[in-house]
C-alpha positions as CSV (number, residue, x, y, z in Angstrom):
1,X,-16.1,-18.8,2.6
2,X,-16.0,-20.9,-0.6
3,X,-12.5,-22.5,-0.9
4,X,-13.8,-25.4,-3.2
5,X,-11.6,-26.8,-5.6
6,X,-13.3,-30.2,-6.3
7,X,-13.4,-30.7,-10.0
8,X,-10.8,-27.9,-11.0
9,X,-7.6,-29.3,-12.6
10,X,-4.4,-27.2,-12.0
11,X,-1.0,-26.8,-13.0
12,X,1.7,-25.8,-10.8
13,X,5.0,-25.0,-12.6
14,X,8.3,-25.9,-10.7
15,X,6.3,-28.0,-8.0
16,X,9.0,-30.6,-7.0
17,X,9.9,-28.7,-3.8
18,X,10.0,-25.6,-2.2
19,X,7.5,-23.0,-2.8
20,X,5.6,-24.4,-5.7
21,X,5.3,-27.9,-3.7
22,X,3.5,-26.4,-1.0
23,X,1.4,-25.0,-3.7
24,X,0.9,-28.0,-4.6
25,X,-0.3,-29.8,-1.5
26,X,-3.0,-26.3,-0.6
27,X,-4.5,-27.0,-3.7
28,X,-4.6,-31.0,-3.1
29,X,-6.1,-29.7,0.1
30,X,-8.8,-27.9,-1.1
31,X,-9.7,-30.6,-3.6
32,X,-8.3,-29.8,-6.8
33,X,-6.1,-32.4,-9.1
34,X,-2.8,-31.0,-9.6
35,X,0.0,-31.6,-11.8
36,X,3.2,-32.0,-10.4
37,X,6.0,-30.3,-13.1
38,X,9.5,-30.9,-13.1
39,X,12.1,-31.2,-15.5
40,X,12.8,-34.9,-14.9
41,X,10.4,-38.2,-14.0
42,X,12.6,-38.9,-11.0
43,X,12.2,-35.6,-9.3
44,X,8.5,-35.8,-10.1
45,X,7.6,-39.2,-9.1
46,X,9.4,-38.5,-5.9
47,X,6.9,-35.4,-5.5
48,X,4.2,-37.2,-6.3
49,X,5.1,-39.8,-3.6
50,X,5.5,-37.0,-1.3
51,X,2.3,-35.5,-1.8
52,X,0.0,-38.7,-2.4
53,X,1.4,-39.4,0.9
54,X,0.6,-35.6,3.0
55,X,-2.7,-34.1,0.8
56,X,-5.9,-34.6,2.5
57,X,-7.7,-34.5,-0.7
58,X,-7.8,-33.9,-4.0
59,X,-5.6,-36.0,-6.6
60,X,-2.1,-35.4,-8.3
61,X,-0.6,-36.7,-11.3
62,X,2.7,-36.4,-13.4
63,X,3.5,-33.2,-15.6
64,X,6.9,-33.8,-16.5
65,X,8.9,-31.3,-18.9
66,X,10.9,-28.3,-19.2
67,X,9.3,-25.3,-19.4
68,X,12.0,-22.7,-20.0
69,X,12.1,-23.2,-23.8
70,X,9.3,-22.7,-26.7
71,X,9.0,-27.0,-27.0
72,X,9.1,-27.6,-23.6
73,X,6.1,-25.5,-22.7
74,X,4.4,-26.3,-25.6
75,X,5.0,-30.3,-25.4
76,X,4.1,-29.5,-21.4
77,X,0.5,-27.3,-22.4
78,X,-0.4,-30.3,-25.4
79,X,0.1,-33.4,-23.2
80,X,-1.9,-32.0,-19.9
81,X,-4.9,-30.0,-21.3
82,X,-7.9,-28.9,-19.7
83,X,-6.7,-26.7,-16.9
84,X,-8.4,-24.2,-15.0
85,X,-5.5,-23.3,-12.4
86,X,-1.9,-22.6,-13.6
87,X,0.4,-21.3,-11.2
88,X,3.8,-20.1,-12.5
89,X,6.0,-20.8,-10.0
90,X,9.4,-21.9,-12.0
91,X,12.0,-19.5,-11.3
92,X,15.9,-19.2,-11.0
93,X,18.0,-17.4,-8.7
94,X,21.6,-16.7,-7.7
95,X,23.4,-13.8,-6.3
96,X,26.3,-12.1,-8.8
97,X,27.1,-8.5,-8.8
98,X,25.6,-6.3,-12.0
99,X,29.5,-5.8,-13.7
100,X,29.8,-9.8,-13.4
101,X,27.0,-11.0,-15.5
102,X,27.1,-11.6,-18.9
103,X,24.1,-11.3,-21.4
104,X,23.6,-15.4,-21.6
105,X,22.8,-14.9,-17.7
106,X,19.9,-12.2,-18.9
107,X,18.3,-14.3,-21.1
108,X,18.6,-17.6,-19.7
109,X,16.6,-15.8,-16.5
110,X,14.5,-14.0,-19.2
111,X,14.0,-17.2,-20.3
112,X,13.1,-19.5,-17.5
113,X,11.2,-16.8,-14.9
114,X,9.5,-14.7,-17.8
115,X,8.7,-16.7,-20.8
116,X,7.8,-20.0,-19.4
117,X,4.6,-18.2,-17.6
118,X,4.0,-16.4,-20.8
119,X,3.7,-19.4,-22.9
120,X,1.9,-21.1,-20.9
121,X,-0.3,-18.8,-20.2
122,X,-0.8,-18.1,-23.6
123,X,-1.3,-21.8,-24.2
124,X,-4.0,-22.2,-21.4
125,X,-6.0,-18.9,-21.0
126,X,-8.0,-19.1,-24.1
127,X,-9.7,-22.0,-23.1
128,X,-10.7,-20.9,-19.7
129,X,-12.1,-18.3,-21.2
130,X,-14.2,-20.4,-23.2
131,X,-15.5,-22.3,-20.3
132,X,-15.8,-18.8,-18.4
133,X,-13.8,-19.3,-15.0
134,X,-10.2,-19.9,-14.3
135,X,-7.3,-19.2,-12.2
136,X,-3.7,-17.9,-13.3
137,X,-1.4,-16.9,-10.7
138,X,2.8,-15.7,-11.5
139,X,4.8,-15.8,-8.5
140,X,6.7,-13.0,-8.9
141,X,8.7,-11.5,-5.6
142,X,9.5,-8.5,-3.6
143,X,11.9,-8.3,-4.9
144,X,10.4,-7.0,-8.2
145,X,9.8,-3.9,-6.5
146,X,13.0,-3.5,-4.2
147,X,15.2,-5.3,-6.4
148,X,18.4,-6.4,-4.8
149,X,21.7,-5.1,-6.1
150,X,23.0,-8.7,-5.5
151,X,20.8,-9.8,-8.4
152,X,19.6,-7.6,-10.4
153,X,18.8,-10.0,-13.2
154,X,16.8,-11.8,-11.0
155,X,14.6,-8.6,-10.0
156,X,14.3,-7.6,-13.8
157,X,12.1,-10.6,-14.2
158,X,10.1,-10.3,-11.3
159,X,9.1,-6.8,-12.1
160,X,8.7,-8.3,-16.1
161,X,6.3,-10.6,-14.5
162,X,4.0,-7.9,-12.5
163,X,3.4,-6.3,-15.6
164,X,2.4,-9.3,-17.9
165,X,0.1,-10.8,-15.0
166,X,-1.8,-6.8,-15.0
167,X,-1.7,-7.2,-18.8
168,X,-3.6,-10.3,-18.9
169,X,-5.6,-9.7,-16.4
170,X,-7.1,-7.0,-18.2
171,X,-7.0,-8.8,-22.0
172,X,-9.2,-11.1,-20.1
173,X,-11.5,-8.7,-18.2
174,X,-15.3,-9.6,-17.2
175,X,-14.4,-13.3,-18.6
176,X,-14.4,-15.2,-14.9
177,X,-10.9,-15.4,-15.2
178,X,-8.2,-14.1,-12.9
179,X,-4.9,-13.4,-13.0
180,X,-3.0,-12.2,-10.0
181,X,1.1,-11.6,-8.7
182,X,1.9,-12.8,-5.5
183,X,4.8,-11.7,-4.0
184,X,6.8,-13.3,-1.2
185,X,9.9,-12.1,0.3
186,X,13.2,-13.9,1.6
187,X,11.5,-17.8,1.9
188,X,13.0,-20.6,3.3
189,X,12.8,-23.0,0.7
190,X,15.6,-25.3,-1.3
191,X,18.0,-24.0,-2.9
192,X,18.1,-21.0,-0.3
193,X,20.3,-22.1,2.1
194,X,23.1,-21.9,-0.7
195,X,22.4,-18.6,-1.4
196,X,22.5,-17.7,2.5
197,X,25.9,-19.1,2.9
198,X,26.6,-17.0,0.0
199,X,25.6,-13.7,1.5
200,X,26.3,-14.4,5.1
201,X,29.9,-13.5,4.7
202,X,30.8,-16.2,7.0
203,X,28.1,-16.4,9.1
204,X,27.3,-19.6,10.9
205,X,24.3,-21.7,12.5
206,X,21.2,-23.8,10.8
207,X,19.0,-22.3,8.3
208,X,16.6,-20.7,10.0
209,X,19.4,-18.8,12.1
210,X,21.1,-17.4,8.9
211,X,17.5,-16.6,7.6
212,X,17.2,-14.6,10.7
213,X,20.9,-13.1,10.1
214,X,20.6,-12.0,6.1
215,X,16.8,-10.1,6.5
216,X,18.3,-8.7,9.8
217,X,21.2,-7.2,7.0
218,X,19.7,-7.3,3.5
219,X,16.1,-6.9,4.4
220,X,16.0,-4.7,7.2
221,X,12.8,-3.6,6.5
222,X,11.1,-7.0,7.2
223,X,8.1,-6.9,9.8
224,X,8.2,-10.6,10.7
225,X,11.9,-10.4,11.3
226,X,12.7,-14.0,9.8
227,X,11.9,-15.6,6.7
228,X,8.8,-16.8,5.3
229,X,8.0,-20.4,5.9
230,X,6.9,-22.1,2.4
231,X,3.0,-22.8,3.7
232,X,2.9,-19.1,4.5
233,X,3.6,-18.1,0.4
234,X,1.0,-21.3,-0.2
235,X,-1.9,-20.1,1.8
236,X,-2.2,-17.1,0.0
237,X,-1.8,-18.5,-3.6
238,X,-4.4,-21.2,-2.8
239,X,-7.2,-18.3,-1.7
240,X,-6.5,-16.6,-4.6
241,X,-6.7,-19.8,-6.8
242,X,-10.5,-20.4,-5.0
243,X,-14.1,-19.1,-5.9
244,X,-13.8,-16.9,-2.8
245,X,-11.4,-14.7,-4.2
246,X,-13.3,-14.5,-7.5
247,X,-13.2,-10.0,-6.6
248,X,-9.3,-10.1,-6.6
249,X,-7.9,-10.2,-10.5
250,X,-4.9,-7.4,-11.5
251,X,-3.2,-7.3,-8.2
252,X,-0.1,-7.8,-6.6
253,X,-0.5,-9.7,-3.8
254,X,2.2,-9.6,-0.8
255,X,3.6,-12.7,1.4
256,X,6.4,-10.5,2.0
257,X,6.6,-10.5,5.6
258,X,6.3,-6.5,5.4
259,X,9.6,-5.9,3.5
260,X,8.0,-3.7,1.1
261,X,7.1,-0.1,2.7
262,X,5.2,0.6,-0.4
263,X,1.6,1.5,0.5
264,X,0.4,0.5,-2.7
C-alpha cells in the first residue's frame, strides 16, 4: 500500500491542537511538509515545537493567520503557495439551545467552519489541477447528519460542508484530484472537556469518564461506546490524503465510532 507523502506540501487548517494536530503529525509521518496554521505565532511555534519534536519524518513549518475572514485566507493562500494537501480542519463549537442564538452566532459559525474551507479551497485547487494530483479533505462531523439539538448552528455547517466537498469533487472530476468529508463523532480533543461539563448536568470524574457519560446519554447510538481518541480521526484523513486512496474522491468518510445508523 502506497502511503508516500515525500515531496507533497500540505496545509492543515486549525492544526495547533486537537484534531487537526494529530493531522498534522500522520502526515509528518508519512513524509509530507506541513504547515502548521493558527491564528497567532505563539500558538504556532509552540506546535511546531511539539511536532519537530514527535514526527518521525517529514518537515513542518509556520502558517500563521486567520482564516475565518476573506483577508485572512487570502493573506494565508498568497504567503504558503504550492500545496498539494489542504485539510480544513478549523471549526467552532459550543452548545446553546436553537431560541438562544442570535443571527451573529450563524454567521460567525458560517463564517469560520464553512467559508474558510471554501476560500481556500478555491484559492488552492486550481493549481493542483494544473499539476494533475492533489488532496483536499473538509472535516465535517456526524453531526452534519444527526445534528444535535444542542447546536444546531454547529450542525448546519457541517452538513454545508458535505455538500461543497461533493461539489468540488465533481467540478474537479478525472483531474487527479480528490476531495473527500470525513466525519468523526464525539472526539476527545481541547476544547471538549468544556463542552462535557457543560452537558453533563453535573456529572463528575476525568475526561475520558464524562466522554464515556455524555455518548452513553447524547449518543446512544455509538458502537465504540466512548469517544474517539484524536489519532483515530487522523489515521483516516492521512489514508485518504495518500496515493493509495487515489479511488476514494466524493465521499463521506466516517470516524464516527458507529453513531450514525445510516447505511449510506
Amino acid at each position: 500500500m502506497d502511503l508516500d507523502l515525500s515531496g507533497r506540501k500540505a496545509l492543515v487548517t486549525g492544526s495547533t491542537g486537537g484534531i487537526g494536530y494529530a493531522i498534522a503529525r500522520a502526515l509528518c509521518d508519512l513524509g509530507a511538509e506541513v504547515g502548521i496554521n493558527g491564528r497567532t505565532t505563539e500558538r504556532v511555534d509552540a506546535a511546531l515545537a511539539k511536532l519537530r519534536g514527535e514526527a518521525s519524518g517529514g518537515r513542518a513549518f509556520a502558517a500563521v493567520g486567520d482564516v475565518s475572514d476573506a483577508a485572512g485566507a487570502e493573506a494565508l493562500a498568497s504567503a504558503n503557495p504550492g500545496i498539494d494537501i489542504l485539510v480544513n480542519n478549523t471549526g467552532i463549537f459550543e452548545p446553546k439551545p436553537f431560541f438562544d442564538i442570535p443571527d451573529a452566532d450563524w454567521q460567525r459559525f458560517f463564517d469560520v467552519n464553512v467559508m474558510s474551507g471554501v476560500r481556500l479551497s478555491r484559492a488552492y485547487t486550481p493549481a493542483m489541477v494544473e499539476r494533475g494530483w492533489g488532496r483536499v479533505i473538509f472535516i465535517s462531523s456526524e453531526s452534519a447528519l444527526n445534528v444535535p439539538t444542542e447546536m444546531v448552528h454547529y450542525g448546519m455547517t457541517k452538513t454545508a460542508q458535505l455538500s461543497i466537498a461533493r461539489g468540488l469533487a465533481q467540478t474537479v472530476a478525472g483531474s487527479g484530484v480528490t476531495v473527500n468529508s470525513v466525519l468523526p463523532g464525539p472526539t476527545l480533543s481541547e476544547g471538549v472537556e468544556t463542552f462535557l461539563k457543560q452537558m453533563s448536568d453535573g456529572a463528575t470524574g476525568d475526561s475520558e469518564e464524562l466522554g464515556r457519560q455524555f455518548v452513553t446519554q447524547h449518543r446512544p447510538t455509538s458502537l465504540i461506546r466512548r469517544l474517539a481518541k484524536v489519532d483515530e480521526v487522523a489515521n483516516l484523513v492521512a489514508y485518504l490524503c495518500s496515493p493509495a486512496a487515489s479511488a476514494t474522491t466524493g465521499a463521506a468518510m466516517r470516524a464516527d465510532g458507529g453513531v450514525l445508523q445510516y447505511l449510506a
